[in-house]
VEXTOR-513690 format. One record per residue (C-alpha): x, y, z; residue number from 1. Coordinates in pm, 1 decimal. Example, Ala and Ser with C-alpha at 12.3 -4.5 7.8 and 13.67 -1.06 7.14 Angstrom:
<pts>
- x_y_z_zase
- 1230.0_-450.0_780.0_1 .
- 1367.0_-106.0_714.0_2 .
</pts>
This chain:
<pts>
- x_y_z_zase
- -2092.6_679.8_2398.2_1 .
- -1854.2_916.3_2185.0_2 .
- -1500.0_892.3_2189.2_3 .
- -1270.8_1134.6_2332.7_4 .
- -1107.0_1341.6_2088.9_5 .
- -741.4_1411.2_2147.6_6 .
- -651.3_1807.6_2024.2_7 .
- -281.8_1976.4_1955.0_8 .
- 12.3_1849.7_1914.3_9 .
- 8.6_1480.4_2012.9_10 .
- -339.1_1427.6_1764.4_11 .
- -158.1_1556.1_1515.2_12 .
- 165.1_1315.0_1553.6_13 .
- -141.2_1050.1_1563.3_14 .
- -261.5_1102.7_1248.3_15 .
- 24.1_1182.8_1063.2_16 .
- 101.4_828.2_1177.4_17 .
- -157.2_626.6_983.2_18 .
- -19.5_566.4_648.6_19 .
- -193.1_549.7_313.1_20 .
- -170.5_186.7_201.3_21 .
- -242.6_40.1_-143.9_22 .
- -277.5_-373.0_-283.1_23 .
- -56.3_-379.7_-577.8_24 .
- -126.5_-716.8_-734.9_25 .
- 133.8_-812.2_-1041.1_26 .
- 38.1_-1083.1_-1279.0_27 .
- 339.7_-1302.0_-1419.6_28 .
- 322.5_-1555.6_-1738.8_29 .
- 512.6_-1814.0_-1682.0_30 .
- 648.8_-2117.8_-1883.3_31 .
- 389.6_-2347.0_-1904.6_32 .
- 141.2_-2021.5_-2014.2_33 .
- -29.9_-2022.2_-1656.5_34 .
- -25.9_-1677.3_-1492.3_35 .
- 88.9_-1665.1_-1138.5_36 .
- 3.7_-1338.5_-933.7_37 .
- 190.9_-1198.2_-684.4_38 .
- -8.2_-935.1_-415.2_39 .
- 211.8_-678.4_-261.7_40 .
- 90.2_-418.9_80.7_41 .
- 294.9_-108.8_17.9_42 .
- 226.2_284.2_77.0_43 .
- 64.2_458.1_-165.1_44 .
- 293.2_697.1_-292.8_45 .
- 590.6_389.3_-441.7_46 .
- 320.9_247.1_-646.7_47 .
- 389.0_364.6_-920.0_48 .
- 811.6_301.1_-879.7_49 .
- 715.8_-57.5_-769.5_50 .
- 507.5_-86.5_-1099.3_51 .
- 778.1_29.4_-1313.1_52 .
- 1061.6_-215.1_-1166.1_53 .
- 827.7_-519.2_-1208.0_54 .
- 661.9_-472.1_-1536.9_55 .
- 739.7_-777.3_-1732.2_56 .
</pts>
């Protein structure tokens, strides 16, 4: 069975809803020389900001 598509204004609120989301995964060195990694969920267009702020 097909799904009922929803048309105007209220499908277009819908889809502007769903968000673009990226895995940013950040790899740390830390004292004893062992890398720890730290996996963030975050929308796709701060990547790049969240990058900057946590290069090492």
């Amino acid at each position: 069975m097909a799904k009922k598509q929803a048309f105007g204004q209220d499908a277009l609120q819908a889809k502007a809803a769903h968000r673009k989301m990226a895995k940013v995964i950040i790899s740390t060195k830390n004292d004893k020389g062992k890398y720890a990694y730290k996996e963030v969920m975050m929308d796709q267009e701060n990547v790049r900001e969240y990058i900057q702020q946590n290069k090492s």
